[in-house]
N, C-alpha and C positions, 0 to 999 in steps of 0.2 A: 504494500500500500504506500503511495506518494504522497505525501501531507506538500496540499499548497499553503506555502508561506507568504507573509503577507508586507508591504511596504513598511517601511521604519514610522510613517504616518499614521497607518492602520494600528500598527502596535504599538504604540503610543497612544491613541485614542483610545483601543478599548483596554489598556491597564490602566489609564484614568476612569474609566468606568466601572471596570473591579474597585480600584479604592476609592471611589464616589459611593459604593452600594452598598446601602443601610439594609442590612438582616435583620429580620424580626420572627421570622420562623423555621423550624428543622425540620423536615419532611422525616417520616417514619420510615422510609426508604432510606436515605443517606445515614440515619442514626443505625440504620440493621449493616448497611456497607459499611460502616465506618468500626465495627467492630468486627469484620473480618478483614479487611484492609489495613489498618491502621498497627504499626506494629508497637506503637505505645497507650500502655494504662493510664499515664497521669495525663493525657490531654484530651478533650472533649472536642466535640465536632463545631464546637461556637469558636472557643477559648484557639483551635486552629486556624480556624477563619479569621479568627485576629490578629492573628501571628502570622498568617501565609502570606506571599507579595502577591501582587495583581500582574497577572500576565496576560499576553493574548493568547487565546489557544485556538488553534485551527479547528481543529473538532465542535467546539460549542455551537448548539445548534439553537435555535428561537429566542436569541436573544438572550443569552445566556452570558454572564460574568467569570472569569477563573482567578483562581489564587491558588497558589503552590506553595506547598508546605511544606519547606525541606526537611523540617526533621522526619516526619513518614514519608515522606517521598509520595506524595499524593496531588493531584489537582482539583481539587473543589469548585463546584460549581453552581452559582444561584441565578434564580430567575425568579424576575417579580416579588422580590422581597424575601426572600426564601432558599436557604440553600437546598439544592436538590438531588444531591448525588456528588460522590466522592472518589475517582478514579488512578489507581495505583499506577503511577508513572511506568515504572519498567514494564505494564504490557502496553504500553503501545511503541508505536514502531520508533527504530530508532534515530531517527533522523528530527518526528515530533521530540521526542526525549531531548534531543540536545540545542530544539530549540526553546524550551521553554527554559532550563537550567540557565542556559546563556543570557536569558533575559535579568537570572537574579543574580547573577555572578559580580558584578558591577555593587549592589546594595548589602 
């Protein structure tokens, strides 16, 4: 699978839109992922979302915000106020993998 990457414009836009987005709700869904993905106890699915940066991610689909959590190595993801799912960086391909990491490598 080829992940199209996106202008230095694009992804700059939308990691201001990751750290623009106010969360108010945890989907049942992300809370049951987040307990088999997540390879630590002491962090919770909110408490990561506040700690992860905001990246662009190719994959998010309707409008959809990401932040990346390096200590699980996870990308998160909300929509409409809401984070919605939780997705473990090393499966996806590796070319997405080393674009998002390079995004935080810099902060």
């Amino acid at each position: 699978m080829t992940v199209q990457l996106a202008n230095a414009e694009t992804t700059e836009r939308e990691r201001q839109r990751a750290a623009d987005h106010a969360v108010g709700e945890i989907t049942g869904h992300v809370e049951d992922q987040w307990v088999a993905r997540s390879p630590l106890d002491d962090v919770d699915v909110e408490q990561a979302w506040q700690e992860a940066y905001p990246v662009h991610y190719p994959s998010a689909h309707r409008g959809a915000v990401a932040r990346y959590h390096r200590r699980t190595d996870t990308v998160l993801l909300a929509r409409m106020g809401a984070i919605v799912t939780c997705i473990e960086l090393m499966d996806r391909p590796w070319s997405e993998r080393i674009y998002i990491r390079n995004q935080v490598t810099d902060q």
